[in-house]
N, C-alpha and C positions, 0 to 999 in steps of 0.2 A: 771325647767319644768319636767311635771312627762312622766316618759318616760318606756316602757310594757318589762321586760326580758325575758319574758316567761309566755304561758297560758298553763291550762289546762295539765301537766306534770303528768303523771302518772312514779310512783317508785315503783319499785317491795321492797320487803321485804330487807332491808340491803342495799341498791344500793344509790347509789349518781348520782346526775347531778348539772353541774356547769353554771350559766347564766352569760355570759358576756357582757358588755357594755363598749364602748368607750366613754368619756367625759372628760372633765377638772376639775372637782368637783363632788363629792356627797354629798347629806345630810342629806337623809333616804330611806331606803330602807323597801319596806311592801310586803308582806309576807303571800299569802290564802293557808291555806292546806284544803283538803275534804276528807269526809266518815271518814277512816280508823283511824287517827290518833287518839293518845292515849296523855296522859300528855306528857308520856317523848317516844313520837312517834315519834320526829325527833331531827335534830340538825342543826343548820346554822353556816357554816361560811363563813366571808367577807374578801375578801382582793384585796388589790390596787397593783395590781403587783407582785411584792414578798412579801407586806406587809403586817400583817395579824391583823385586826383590830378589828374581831370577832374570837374567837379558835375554832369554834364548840360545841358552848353554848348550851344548852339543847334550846327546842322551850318553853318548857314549864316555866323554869326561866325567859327566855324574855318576856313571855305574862305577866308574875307575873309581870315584872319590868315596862313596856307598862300597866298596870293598877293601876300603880300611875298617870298617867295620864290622863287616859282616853283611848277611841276607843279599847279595850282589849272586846273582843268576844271570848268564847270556852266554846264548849258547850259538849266535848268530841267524836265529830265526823265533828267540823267546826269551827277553828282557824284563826282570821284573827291576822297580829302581823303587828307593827311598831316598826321600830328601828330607835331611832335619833341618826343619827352619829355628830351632831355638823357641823361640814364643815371641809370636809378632801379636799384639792386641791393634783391632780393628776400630776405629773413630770414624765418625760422622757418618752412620749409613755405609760403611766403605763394605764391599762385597769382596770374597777370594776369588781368582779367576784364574784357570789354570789352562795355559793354550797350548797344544801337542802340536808341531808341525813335522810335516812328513817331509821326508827329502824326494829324491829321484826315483826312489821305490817306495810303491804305494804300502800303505800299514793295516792289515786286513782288521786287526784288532787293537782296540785299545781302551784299557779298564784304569780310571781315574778316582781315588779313593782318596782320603785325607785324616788326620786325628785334628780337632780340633775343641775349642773349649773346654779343653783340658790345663784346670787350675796349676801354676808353677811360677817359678821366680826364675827361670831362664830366659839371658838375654835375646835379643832377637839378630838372627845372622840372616845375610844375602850371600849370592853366589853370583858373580861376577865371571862371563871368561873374555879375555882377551886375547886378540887375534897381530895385535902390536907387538914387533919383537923390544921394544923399547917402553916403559911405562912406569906410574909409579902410582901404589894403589893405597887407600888410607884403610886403617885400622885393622889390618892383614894376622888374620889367627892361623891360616894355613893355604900353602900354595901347591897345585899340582899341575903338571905339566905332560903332553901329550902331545899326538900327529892328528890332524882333525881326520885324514883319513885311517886312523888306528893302526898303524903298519908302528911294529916293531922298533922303540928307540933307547934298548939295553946296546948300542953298539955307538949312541952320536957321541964324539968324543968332544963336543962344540960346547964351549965353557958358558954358563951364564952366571953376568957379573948380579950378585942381588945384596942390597944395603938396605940400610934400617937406622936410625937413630943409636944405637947402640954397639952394632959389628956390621963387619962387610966383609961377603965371600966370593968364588969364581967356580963353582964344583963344575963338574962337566954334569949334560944330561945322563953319561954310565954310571955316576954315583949317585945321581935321583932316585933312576930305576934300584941300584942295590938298597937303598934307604927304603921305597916304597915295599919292595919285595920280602927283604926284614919286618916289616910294618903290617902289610896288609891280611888281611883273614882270606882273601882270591887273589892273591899275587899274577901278576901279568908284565909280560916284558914290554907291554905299550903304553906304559905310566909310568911317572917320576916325580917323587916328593920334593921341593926345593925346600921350603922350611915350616915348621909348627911352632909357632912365637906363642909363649906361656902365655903374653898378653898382649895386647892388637897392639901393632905395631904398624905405621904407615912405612910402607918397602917399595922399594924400587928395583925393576925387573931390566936386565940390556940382555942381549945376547944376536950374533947374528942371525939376518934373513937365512944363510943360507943352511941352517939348522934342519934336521928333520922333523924337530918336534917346534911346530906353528902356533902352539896352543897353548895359556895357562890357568888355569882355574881354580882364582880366588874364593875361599870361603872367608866373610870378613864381618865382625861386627858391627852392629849399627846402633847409631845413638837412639836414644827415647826420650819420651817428654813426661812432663810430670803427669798428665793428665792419664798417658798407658799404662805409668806406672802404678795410678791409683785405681785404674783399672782391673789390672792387674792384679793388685791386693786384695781387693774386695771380692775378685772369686776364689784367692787363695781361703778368705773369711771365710766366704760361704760354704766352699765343702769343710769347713773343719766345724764349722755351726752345724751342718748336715750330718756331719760324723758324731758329733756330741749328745742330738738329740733320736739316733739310731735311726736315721731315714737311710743312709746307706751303709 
């Protein structure tokens, strides 16, 4: 069910506010900013408790990632963002917390909404971005790669080396961008795909500091435990018991 965590939020310049919700599950969270905001005008992070499922990604790398798919708007003063988290089920009292921070320009607006306890067997993903030109990241289903200040990186001819258990490449960030821009439903020359691994794959990122693009932005799956799993199922039960005896 889609459920409101917050309308209309004004952020002073540099200031954070955290939106919390209680529920049993989440599975996306969306995300309006107004006026003010810049590419790299804010930063989201999510987390279930102690657990922290988004680090404080740039807004601007999730919109890039959110336009591979579609519903991606920003038009430099009005940002709408979706993040599909997969299906994380929530244990022990664990609350959703979804903190918007503002960068150097204040964020006059800001409308925090989420789908949540919405019955499914989808695994649960986090989003990761790192700011190391060297790294190496576990269970990697997709990587994308950016300038933290949004500028332009269809022209960095600077190779990044990335491996896997199975192949190892060196594309330049100009063949990121051609890959993302084939790919994306809002194509944009300040994003670049590196790879989409069928199945999590832990990958390893080099490429030099003096790249234009500073940024990459892991979407990776995450392990579960039995107890979310049976979590899990038994609301998968219940709406289908819901459905049989015509409550919905």
């Amino acid at each position: 069910m889609l459920v409101t965590l917050g309308t209309n939020q004004a952020l002073g310049a540099n200031s954070a506010q955290t939106f919390p919700y209680a529920c049993n599950s989440v599975q996306r969270v969306f995300i309006k900013v107004d006026d003010d905001a810049t590419a790299s005008g804010y930063n989201v992070t999510v987390q279930l408790g102690q657990r922290t499922i988004i680090n404080g990604a740039s807004g601007f790398g999730l919109l890039c990632f959110n336009a591979l798919y579609g519903g991606d708007e920003f038009d430099g003063s009005e940002a709408h963002l979706s993040i599909d988290l997969g299906n994380h089920e929530l244990l022990d009292n664990e609350n959703l917390y979804v903190t918007v921070t503002a960068g150097s320009a204040a964020l006059t607006a800001v409308d925090v909404s989420a789908l949540v306890d919405e019955p499914g067997n989808e695994l649960p993903i986090r989003y990761t971005e790192y700011s190391d030109n060297t790294f190496t990241a576990e269970n990697v289903k997709m990587a994308l790669c950016f300038s933290n200040g949004g500028s332009a990186i269809d022209e960095d001819a600077t190779n990044c080396e990335i491996r896997n258990s199975i192949s190892s490449s060196s594309p330049t960030f100009i063949s990121s961008t051609s890959w993302y821009s084939s790919t994306a439903i809002h194509p944009r020359n300040s994003a670049g795909l590196l790879c989409s691994n069928p199945v999590p794959l832990t990958t390893s990122f080099n490429y030099p500091s003096s790249a234009t693009v500073d940024r990459i932005l892991i979407a990776s799956q995450m392990s579960t435990t039995a107890r979310a799993v049976a979590q899990g199922r038994r609301s998968v039960q219940q709406a289908k018991q819901a459905v049989t005896r015509g409550r919905i």
